[in-house]
Structure formats: structure tokens, C-alpha cells
ZAMARGU-4260 file (C-alpha; in steps of 0.2 Angstrom, whole numbers, plus 5000, padded with zeros to 4 digits):
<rodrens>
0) 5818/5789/5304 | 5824/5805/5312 | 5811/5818/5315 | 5821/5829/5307 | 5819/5816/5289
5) 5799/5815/5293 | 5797/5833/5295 | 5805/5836/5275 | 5793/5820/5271 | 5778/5828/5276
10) 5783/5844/5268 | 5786/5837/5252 | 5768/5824/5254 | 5758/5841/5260 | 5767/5848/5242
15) 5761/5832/5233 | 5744/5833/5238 | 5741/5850/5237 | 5745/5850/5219 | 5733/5832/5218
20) 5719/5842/5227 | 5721/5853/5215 | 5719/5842/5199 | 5704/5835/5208 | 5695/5849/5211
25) 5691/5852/5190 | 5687/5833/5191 | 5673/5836/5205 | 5667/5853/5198 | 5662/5845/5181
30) 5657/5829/5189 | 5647/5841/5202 | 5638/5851/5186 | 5635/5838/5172 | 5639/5820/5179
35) 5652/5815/5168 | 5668/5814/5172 | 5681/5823/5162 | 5693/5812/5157 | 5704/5827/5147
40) 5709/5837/5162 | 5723/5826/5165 | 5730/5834/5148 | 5722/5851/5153 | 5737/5849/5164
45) 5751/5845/5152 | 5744/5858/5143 | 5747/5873/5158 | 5764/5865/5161 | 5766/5867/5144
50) 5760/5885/5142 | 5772/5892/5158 | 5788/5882/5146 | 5783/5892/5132 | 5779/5907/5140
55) 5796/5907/5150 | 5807/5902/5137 | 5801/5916/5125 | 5797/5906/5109 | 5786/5918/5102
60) 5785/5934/5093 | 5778/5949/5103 | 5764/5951/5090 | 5759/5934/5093 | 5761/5935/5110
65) 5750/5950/5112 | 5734/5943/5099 | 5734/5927/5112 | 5733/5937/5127 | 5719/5948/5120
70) 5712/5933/5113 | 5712/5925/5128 | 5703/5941/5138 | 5689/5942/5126 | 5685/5924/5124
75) 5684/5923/5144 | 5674/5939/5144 | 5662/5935/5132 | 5660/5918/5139 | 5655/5924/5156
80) 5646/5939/5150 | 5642/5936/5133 | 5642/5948/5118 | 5624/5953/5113 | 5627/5973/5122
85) 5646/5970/5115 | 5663/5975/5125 | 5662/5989/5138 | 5674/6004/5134 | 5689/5998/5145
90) 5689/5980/5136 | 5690/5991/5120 | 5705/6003/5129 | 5715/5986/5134 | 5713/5979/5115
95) 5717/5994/5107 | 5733/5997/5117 | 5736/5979/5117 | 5739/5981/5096 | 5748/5998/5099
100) 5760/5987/5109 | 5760/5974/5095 | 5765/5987/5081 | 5777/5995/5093 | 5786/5978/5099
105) 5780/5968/5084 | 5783/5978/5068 | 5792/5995/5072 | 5804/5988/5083 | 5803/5970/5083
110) 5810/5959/5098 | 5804/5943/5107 | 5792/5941/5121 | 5799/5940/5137 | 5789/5941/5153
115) 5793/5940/5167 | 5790/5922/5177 | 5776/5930/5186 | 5767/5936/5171 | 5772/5918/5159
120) 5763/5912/5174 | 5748/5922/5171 | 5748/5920/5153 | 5749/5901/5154 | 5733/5903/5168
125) 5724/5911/5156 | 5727/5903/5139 | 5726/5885/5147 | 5708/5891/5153 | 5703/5894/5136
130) 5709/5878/5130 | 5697/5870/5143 | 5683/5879/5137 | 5687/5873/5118 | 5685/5857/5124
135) 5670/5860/5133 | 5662/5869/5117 | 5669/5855/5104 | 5669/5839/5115 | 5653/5841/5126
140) 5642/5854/5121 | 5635/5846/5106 | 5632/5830/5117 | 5621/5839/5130 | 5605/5829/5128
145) 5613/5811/5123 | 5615/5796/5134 | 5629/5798/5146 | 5641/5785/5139 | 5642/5795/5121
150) 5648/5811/5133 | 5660/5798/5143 | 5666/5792/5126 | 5670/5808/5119 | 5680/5814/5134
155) 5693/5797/5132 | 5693/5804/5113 | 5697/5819/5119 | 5710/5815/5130 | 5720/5804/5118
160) 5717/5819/5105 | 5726/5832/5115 | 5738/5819/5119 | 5742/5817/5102 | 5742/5831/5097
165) 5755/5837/5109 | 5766/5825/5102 | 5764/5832/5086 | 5769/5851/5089 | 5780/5851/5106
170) 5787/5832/5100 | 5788/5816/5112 | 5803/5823/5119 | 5804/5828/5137 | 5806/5847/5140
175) 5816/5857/5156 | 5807/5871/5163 | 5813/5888/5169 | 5816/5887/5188 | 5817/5902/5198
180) 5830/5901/5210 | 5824/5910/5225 | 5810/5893/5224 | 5821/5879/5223 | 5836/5885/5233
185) 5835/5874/5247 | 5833/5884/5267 | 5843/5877/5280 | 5836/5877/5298 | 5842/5870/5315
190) 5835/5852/5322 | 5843/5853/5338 | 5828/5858/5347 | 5821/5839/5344 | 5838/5828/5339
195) 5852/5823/5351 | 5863/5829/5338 | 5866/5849/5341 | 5872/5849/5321 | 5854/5842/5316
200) 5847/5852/5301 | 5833/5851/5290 | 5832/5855/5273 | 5816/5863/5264 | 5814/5870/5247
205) 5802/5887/5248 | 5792/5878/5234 | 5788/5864/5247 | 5779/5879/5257 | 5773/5892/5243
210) 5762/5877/5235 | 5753/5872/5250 | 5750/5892/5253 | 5745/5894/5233 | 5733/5879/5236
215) 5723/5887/5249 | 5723/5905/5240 | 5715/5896/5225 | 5702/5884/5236 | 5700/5896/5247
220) 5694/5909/5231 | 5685/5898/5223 | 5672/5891/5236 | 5672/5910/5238 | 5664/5913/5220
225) 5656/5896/5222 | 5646/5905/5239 | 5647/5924/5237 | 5643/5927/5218 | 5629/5925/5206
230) 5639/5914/5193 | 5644/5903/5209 | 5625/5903/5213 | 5618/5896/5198 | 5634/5882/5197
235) 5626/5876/5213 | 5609/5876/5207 | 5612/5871/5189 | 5622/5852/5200 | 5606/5853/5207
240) 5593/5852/5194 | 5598/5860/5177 | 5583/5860/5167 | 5574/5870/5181 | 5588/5882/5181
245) 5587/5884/5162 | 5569/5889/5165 | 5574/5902/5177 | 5583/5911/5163 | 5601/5905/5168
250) 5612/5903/5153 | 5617/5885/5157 | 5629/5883/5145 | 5639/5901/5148 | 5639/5893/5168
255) 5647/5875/5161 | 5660/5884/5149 | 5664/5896/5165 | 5665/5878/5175 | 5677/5871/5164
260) 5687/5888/5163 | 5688/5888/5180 | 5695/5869/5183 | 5706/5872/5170 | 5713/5887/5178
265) 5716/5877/5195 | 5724/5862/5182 | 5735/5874/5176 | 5741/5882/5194 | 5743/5863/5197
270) 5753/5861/5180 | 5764/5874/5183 | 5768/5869/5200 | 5773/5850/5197 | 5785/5856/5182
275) 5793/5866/5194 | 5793/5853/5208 | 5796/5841/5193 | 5805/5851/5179 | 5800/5840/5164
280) 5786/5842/5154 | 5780/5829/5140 | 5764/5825/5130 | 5760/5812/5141 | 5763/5818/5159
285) 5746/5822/5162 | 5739/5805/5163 | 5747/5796/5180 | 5745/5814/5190 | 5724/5815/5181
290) 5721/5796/5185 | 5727/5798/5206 | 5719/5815/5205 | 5703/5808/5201 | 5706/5792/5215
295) 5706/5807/5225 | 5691/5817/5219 | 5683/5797/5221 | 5689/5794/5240 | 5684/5813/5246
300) 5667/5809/5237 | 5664/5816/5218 | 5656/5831/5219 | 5661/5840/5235 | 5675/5852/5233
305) 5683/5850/5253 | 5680/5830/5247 | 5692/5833/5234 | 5706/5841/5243 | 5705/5830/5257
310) 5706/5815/5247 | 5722/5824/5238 | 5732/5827/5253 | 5727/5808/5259 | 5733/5801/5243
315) 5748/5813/5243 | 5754/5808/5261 | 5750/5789/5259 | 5763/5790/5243 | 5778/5799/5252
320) 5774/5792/5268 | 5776/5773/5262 | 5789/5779/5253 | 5799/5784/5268 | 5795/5772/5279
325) 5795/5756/5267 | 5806/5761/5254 | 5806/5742/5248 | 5790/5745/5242 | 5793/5759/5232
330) 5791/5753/5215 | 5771/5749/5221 | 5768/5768/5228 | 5756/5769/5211 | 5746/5753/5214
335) 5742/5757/5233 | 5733/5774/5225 | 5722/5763/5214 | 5719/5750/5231 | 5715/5764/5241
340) 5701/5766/5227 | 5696/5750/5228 | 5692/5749/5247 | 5682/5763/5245 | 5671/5760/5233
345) 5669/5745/5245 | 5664/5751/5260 | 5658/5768/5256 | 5657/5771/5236 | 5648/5790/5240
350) 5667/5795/5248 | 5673/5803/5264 | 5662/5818/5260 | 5649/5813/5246 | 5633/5812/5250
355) 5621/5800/5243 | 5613/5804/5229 | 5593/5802/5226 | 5584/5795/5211 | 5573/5808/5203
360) 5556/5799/5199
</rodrens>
């Protein structure tokens, strides 16, 4: 292999694993909190790709638009800070200018949505974020205080529902996603520097380096809020013991629902980026991309957040790696996720980075 091939191949496994850190990290953060593992973020995931096709194709009416965005703001307002001394004044500035906009665009002078890609984006961040709260509210909440294999039944009964139910309204059939140029028009550089050959180039799509770059922004922000704020704070001490922190006065479930809201929003980013790197969406494409994620959330060590983006960029350059350099043996890149699993629940089941969990007696 040329080193000008294994420089592309390490790009496009540094891309891979990025957006496989990124999945794992909701795994961990709910596994962190509540000890279950959340078998439904894979299609938390299908669900942000499928929010950033919508939003960029403009399927919907402005009205419609405009009600799920404020919907969207309120509902994540009101569940990290509650309702009992109701919206502040600039919540109610943004609503009421929000349905101005709706009458205006909606009913006066009726056109389609059309954001820009940035803004779908944002809109898809958002709304998916919501949709992982739902689940947490429908799904888990009521299933608190019951054994842990009712919780662990009712996210597989989760996860085939939004399954479903994502073949029922977008159908089973495979979507393309808007792709902006200026991320997939491939850069050219010179590898005469390290070839023999002085016309040597390498090619590299800026999406190969923007999602590494959006990965560390988002890790990098959220171990910020998981060290520097007071929500962060009582996440960490709630994965420590939750009934103690409930006596404290901490509103454990306001903290889960901002848990899963947050792991949803990373799912979605992660979304969004593979139907660009991949530009198909389907009901079903969350489940291969959930199941390695959360072989990497288990060889980082469940419940550490570095663990699970290490054990994302492993899995992601062992894939393209042996791809590149056994391509005979590409057809088993999957099962080598799921034996790299294996041998490390064998010899050390806590992970790379877990620690070993005590027994409270």
C-alpha cells in the first residue's frame, strides 16, 4: 500500500470512528445514569438522519414548520427547568414572533419551508432531541422502580417500535440526502513529498476532516457541561447513587430526560454525518451502526465517556484498516466488530477505561 492510499484510509477510519464515538457516547451516558442500556438509540439515529432529509428537502408547510420548532424550544426548556414559575419573558418574545412568522409565511403569504442546510441541521438536532426524551418519558420512566430486565425489555420494544414505525410513514424505501458540495468535492494535494512518483496525489473529501473536527467540538462541550455546570453535577452524582441524590432535592427525572436529550442530540450530529458520508437513509439503518457503537461503548468500558470514543475510533480504524490491507476479508469487517467484543469481555469485561464496579451491601 502506498502511503499516499493509507493516508486516505486513515482519514476515512478516523471519519468512521468519530461518528461510532459518537453513537457510543448516548449508549454510555444512559448506561452511566440508570444501568440499562438503551437499546433505541440506534433508531434515535435513523431518526436524526431522517429529520436533516426532511428538513432539507422542504416537505413541510411553514406553519408546521414553525409550531415543531417552538415545540421543540419549549419542551426542552421545560424539561431542563421546569414550568412551575412558567416561561421567562424572552421565551414568550420568541413564541410570539415565532407565530407572527407562521401567519406571515403560513397563511398570509403561504410558501414552503426552506432552511438553509445549516439551520435543517439545527432543526433536526433539536427535534431528534425531543424524540429521545419521549422515549425516555413513555418507555422508561414508568419503569423506574421495576427489576432491570422489564426496563431492558421495554427498550428492544422500543426499538422495534420506532423501527416500525418509520416504515410506516417514511416507507421501507431507501432515501438520498441533500449533500452540500463544498463537503463532498474531493481536495487534491501533492504526495511527492513521501512517493518516488512526483505526480503522487491524495485525494480527501472535507467531510473526512469536518467530522473528526465536529466530533471533538461536541465531546469536548459535553464533558464541559458534564464538569462545569450544575445539571452536569447532579448527572455524576445521580450515576453515583440516585436515591441519595433525590433526597438532596435534585429532580432525578428532569436530569435523566436532559440525559437522554442530550445523547440524543450527539445520535443525531452522528445521523446526520453518516447520511452525508452515506447519503441513504432507511427505517432500518440504525441498527448495524447502534449494535458496533455499543461494541465500542463495551471495549472503552460502559460508563466512561473518553471509554467510549476511544473504543469508537478502535472499532472504526480496525474496520477500514483490514479492509485496506486484507481486502479478501472484507465481507467479515462486521464479525471482527462483534470478536473484538468477545475477547474483551474475556480478558477485561470492565473495558479499556471502566472501572470496576462495587456491590452496595
Amino acid at each position: 500500500m502506498s502511503m499516499g492510499l493509507f493516508i486516505q484510509n486513515f482519514f476515512n477510519a478516523l471519519t468512521l470512528g468519530s461518528l461510532y464515538g459518537l453513537i457510543a457516547i448516548g449508549y454510555t451516558m444512559v448506561y452511566g445514569i440508570l444501568r440499562l442500556i438503551n437499546f433505541a438509540h440506534g433508531d434515535i439515529f435513523m431518526l436524526g438522519a431522517y429529520m436533516v432529509f426532511f428538513t432539507t428537502l422542504s416537505f413541510m408547510p411553514t406553519w408546521l414548520a414553525v409550531a415543531l420548532i417552538l415545540f421543540a424550544i419549549v419542551f426542552i426548556y421545560a424539561t431542563a427547568k421546569g414550568l412551575r414559575k412558567g416561561l421567562p419573558w424572552w421565551m414568550w418574545a420568541v413564541i410570539v414572533i415565532g407565530i407572527a412568522l407562521g401567519i406571515v409565511f403560513g397563511v398570509i403569504y403561504p410558501m414552503p419551508f426552506k432552511p438553509g442546510w445549516a439551520m435543517g441541521v439545527v432543526f433536526a438536532v433539536a427535534l431528534t432531541s425531543v424524540f429521545g426524551i419521549v422515549v425516555d418519558r413513555i418507555a422508561y420512566r414508568p419503569l423506574r422502580d421495576a427489576p432491570r430486565i422489564s426496563a431492558l425489555i421495554s427498550a428492544i420494544g422500543a426499538s422495534f417500535l420506532l423501527e416500525s414505525l418509520g416504515v410506516v410513514l417514511f416507507t421501507g424505501l431507501p432515501r438520498p440526502v441533500v449533500q452540500p458540495k463544498w463537503l463532498m468535492e474531493p481536495k487534491i494535494f501533492s504526495a511527492s513529498w513521501f512517493s518516488s512518483d512526483p505526480q503522487a496525489t491524495i485525494r480527501i473529501i472535507p467531510l473526512a476532516i469536518i467530522v473528526p473536527v465536529v466530533t471533538v467540538i461536541l465531546v469536548v462541550g459535553l464533558l464541559w457541561i458534564l464538569y462545569r455546570t450544575k445539571p452536569g453535577l447532579a448527572m455524576r452524582s445521580i450515576s453515583k447513587d440516585i436515591e441519595t441524590t433525590r433526597l438532596m432535592g435534585v429532580s432525578v427525572d428532569k436530569i435523566i430526560a436532559l440525559t437522554f436529550a442530550l445523547g440524543s442530540s450527539l445520535a443525531a450530529a452522528s445521523g446526520i454525518m453518516w447520511a452525508l458520508r452515506y447519503p441513504q437513509v432507511h427505517p432500518y439503518m440504525g441498527i448495524i451502526p447502534g449494535l458496533k457503537a455499543f461494541v465500542a461503548a463495551v471495549v472503552g468500558g460502559i460508563g466512561s465517556i473518553q471509554g467510549a470514543m476511544i473504543g469508537g475510533l478502535l472499532l472504526g480504524f480496525i474496520e477500514i484498516m483490514l479492509v485496506a490491507f486484507l481486502p479478501e476479508l472484507s465481507g467479515y469487517k462486521d464479525a471482527f466488530a462483534f470478536i473484538l467484543l468477545i475477547v474483551i469481555l474475556l480478558f477485561r469485561p470492565t473495558g479499556l477505561m471502566g472501572e470496576k464496579m462495587e456491590d452496595k451491601i
